[in-house]
C-alpha positions as CSV (number, residue, x, y, z in Angstrom):
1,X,89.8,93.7,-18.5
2,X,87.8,90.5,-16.8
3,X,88.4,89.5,-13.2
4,X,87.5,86.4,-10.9
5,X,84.9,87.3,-8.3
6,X,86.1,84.5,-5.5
7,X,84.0,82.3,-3.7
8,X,79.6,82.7,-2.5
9,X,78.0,85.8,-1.8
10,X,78.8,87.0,2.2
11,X,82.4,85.5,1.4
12,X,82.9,87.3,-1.7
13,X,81.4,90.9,-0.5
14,X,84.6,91.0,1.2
15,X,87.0,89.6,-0.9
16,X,85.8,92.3,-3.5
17,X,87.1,95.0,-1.2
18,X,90.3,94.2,-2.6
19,X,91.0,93.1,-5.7
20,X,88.0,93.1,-7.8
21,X,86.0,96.3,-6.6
22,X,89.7,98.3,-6.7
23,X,89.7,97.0,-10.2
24,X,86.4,98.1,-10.9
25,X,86.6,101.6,-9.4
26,X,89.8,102.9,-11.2
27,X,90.3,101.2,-14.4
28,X,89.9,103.2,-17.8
29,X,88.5,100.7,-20.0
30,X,85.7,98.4,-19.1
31,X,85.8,95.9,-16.5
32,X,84.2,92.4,-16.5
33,X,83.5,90.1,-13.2
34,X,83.2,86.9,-13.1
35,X,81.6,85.0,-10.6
36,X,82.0,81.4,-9.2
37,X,80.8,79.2,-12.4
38,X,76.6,77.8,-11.2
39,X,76.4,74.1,-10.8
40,X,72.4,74.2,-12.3
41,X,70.3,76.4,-14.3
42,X,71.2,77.0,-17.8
43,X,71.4,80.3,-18.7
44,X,69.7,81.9,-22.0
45,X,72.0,83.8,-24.6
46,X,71.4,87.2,-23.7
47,X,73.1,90.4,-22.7
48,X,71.0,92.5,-20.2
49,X,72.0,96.5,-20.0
50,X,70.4,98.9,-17.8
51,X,69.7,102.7,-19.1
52,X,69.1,105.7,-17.5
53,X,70.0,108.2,-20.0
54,X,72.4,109.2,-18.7
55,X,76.1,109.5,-20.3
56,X,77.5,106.8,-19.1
57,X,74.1,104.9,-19.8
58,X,74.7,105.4,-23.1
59,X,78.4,104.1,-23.2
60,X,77.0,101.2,-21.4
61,X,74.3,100.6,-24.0
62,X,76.7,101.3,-27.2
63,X,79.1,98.2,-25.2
64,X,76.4,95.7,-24.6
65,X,75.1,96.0,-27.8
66,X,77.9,95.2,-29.3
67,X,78.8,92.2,-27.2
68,X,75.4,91.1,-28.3
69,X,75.8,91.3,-31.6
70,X,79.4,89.7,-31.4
71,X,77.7,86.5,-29.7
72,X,74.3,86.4,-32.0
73,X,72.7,87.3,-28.4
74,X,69.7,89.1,-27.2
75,X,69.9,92.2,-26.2
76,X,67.5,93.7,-23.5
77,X,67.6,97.3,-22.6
78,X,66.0,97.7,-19.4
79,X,64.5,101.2,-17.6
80,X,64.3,100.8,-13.9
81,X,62.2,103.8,-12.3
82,X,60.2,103.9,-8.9
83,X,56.6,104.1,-10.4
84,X,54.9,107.6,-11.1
85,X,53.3,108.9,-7.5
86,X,49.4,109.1,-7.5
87,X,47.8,112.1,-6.6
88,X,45.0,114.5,-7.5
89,X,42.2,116.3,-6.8
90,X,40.2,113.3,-7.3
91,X,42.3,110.7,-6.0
92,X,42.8,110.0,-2.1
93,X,44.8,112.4,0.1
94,X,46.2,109.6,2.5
95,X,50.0,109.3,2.1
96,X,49.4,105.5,3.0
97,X,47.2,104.7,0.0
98,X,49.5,106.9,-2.5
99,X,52.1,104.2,-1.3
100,X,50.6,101.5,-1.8
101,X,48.4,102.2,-4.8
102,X,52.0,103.6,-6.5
103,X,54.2,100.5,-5.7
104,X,51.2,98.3,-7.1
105,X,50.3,96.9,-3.8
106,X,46.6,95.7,-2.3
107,X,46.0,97.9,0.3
108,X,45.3,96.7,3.6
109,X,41.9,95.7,4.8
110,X,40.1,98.6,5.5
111,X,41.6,100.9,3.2
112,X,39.5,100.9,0.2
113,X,40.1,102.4,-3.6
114,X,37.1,102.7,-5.5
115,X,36.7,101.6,-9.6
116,X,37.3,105.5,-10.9
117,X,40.5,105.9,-8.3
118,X,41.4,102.7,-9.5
119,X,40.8,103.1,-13.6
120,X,42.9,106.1,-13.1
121,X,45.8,104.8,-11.3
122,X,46.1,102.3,-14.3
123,X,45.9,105.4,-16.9
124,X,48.8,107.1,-14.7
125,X,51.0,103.9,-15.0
126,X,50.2,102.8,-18.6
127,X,51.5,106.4,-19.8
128,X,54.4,106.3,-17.5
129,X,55.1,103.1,-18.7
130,X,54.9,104.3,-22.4
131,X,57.2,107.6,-21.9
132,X,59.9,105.0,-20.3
133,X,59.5,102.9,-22.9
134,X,59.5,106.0,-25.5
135,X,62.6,106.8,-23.8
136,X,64.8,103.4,-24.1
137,X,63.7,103.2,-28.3
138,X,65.1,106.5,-28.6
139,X,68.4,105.7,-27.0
140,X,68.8,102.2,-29.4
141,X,67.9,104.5,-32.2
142,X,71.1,107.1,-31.5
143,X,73.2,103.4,-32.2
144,X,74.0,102.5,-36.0
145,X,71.5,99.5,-37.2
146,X,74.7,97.7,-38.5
147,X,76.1,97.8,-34.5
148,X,73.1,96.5,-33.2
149,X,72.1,92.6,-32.4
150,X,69.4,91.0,-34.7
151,X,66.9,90.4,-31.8
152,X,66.6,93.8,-28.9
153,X,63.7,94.4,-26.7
154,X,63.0,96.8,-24.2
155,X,61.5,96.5,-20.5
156,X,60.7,98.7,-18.4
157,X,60.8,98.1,-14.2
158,X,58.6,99.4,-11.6
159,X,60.8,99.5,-8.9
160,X,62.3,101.8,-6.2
161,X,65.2,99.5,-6.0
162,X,67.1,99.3,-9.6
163,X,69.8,97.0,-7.9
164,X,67.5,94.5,-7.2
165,X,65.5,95.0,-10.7
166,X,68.8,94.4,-12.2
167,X,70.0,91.5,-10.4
168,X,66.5,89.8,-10.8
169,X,66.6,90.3,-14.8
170,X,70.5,89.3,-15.0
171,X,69.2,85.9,-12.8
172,X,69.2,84.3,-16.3
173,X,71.1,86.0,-18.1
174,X,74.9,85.6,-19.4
175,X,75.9,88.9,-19.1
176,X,74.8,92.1,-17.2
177,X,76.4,95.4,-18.1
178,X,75.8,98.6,-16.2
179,X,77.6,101.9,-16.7
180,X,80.1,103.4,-13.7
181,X,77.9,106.6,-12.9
182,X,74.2,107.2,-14.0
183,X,71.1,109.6,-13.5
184,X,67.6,109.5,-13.7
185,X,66.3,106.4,-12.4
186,X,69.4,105.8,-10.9
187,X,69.5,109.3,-9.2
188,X,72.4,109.2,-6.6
189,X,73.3,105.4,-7.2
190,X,76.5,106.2,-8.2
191,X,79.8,103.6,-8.5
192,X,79.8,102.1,-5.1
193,X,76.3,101.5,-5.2
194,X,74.3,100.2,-8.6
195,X,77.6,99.2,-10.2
196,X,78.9,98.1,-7.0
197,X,75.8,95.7,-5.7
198,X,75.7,94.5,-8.9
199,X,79.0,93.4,-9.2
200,X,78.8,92.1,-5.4
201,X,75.6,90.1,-5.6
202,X,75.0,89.0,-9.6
203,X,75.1,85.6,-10.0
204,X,76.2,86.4,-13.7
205,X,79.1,88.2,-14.9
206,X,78.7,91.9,-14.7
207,X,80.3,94.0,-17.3
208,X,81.3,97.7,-15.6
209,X,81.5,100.4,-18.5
210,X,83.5,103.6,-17.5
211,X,81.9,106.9,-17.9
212,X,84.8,108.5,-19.7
């Protein structure tokens, strides 16, 4: 089912209370919204999906491949998670430099991280980063090879905010699909929130896949 998304972001946050979100919210089979055509930028052929592993992840997954593979597009499976907390015996006990040393920030002036704390913050995130990634190739490999596109790539997101992860890899995109309900990295963004913003604020159309 593909719906119009009508007219610029604050506008069209409340026109989708109506039409388009209803749509989205209670329809069985998967729902596609499109938004107002852009005027510049061209957009590169490729289908962006975002995995959790959850369910409804998967379904989402199983959808945007094939789209992909319908179109000759790229396909890229992308893992959003907030990025593994630091902590330790040896590392700093400060709550402030575990923030900022976990979002991948400089700490403030003042605060300073030393070349061991700092050589094993970067060991911490290299083998989250490879279990994430571990994580997404196992999920393509539960697809047949015949039902997948020629060209897929994973990525995998530091972020504590997967809306925005999403929205920023989907900025040159042509499609963006997202399952209705998810776990994991999307723990408690249900429908009415990733699914929701994303259909809200994407700039590309957004393909909603149903749970069930």
């Amino acid at each position: 089912l593909i719906v119009g998304a009508r007219g610029h972001s604050l506008y069209r946050r409340l026109l989708l209370g109506s039409v388009s979100q209803q749509v989205v919210v209670h329809a069985r089979a998967p729902v596609t919204v499109v938004p107002p055509p852009e005027e510049e930028g061209r957009r590169q052929d490729a289908v962006i999906v975002g995995v959790d592993g959850s369910q409804g992840a998967r379904r989402a997954l199983l959808r945007a491949a094939e789209e992909a593979r319908l179109r000759r597009w790229e396909l890229e499976v992308v893992g959003v998670q907030p990025p593994p907390p630091v902590g330790g015996e040896r590392l700093p006990a400060e709550a402030a430099m575990q923030v900022y040393m976990s979002m991948g920030m400089p700490p403030p002036k003042g605060m300073e991280i030393d070349g061991d704390v700092a050589r094993q913050r970067e060991q911490l995130i290299e083998h989250w980063r490879n279990q994430i990634e571990g994580q997404l190739k196992r999920e393509i490999e539960r697809i047949d090879q015949d039902l997948l596109p020629e060209k897929v790539i994973c990525d995998v997101i530091g972020a504590s905010n997967p809306v925005r992860a999403l929205l920023d890899k989907a900025a040159w995109a042509k499609l963006l699909v997202v399952g209705s309900r998810g776990r994991g990295g999307f723990t408690g963004m249900l429908l009415g929130s990733v699914s929701q913003h994303c259909v809200r604020h994407a700039t590309a159309p957004v393909m909603v896949v149903p749970s069930e």
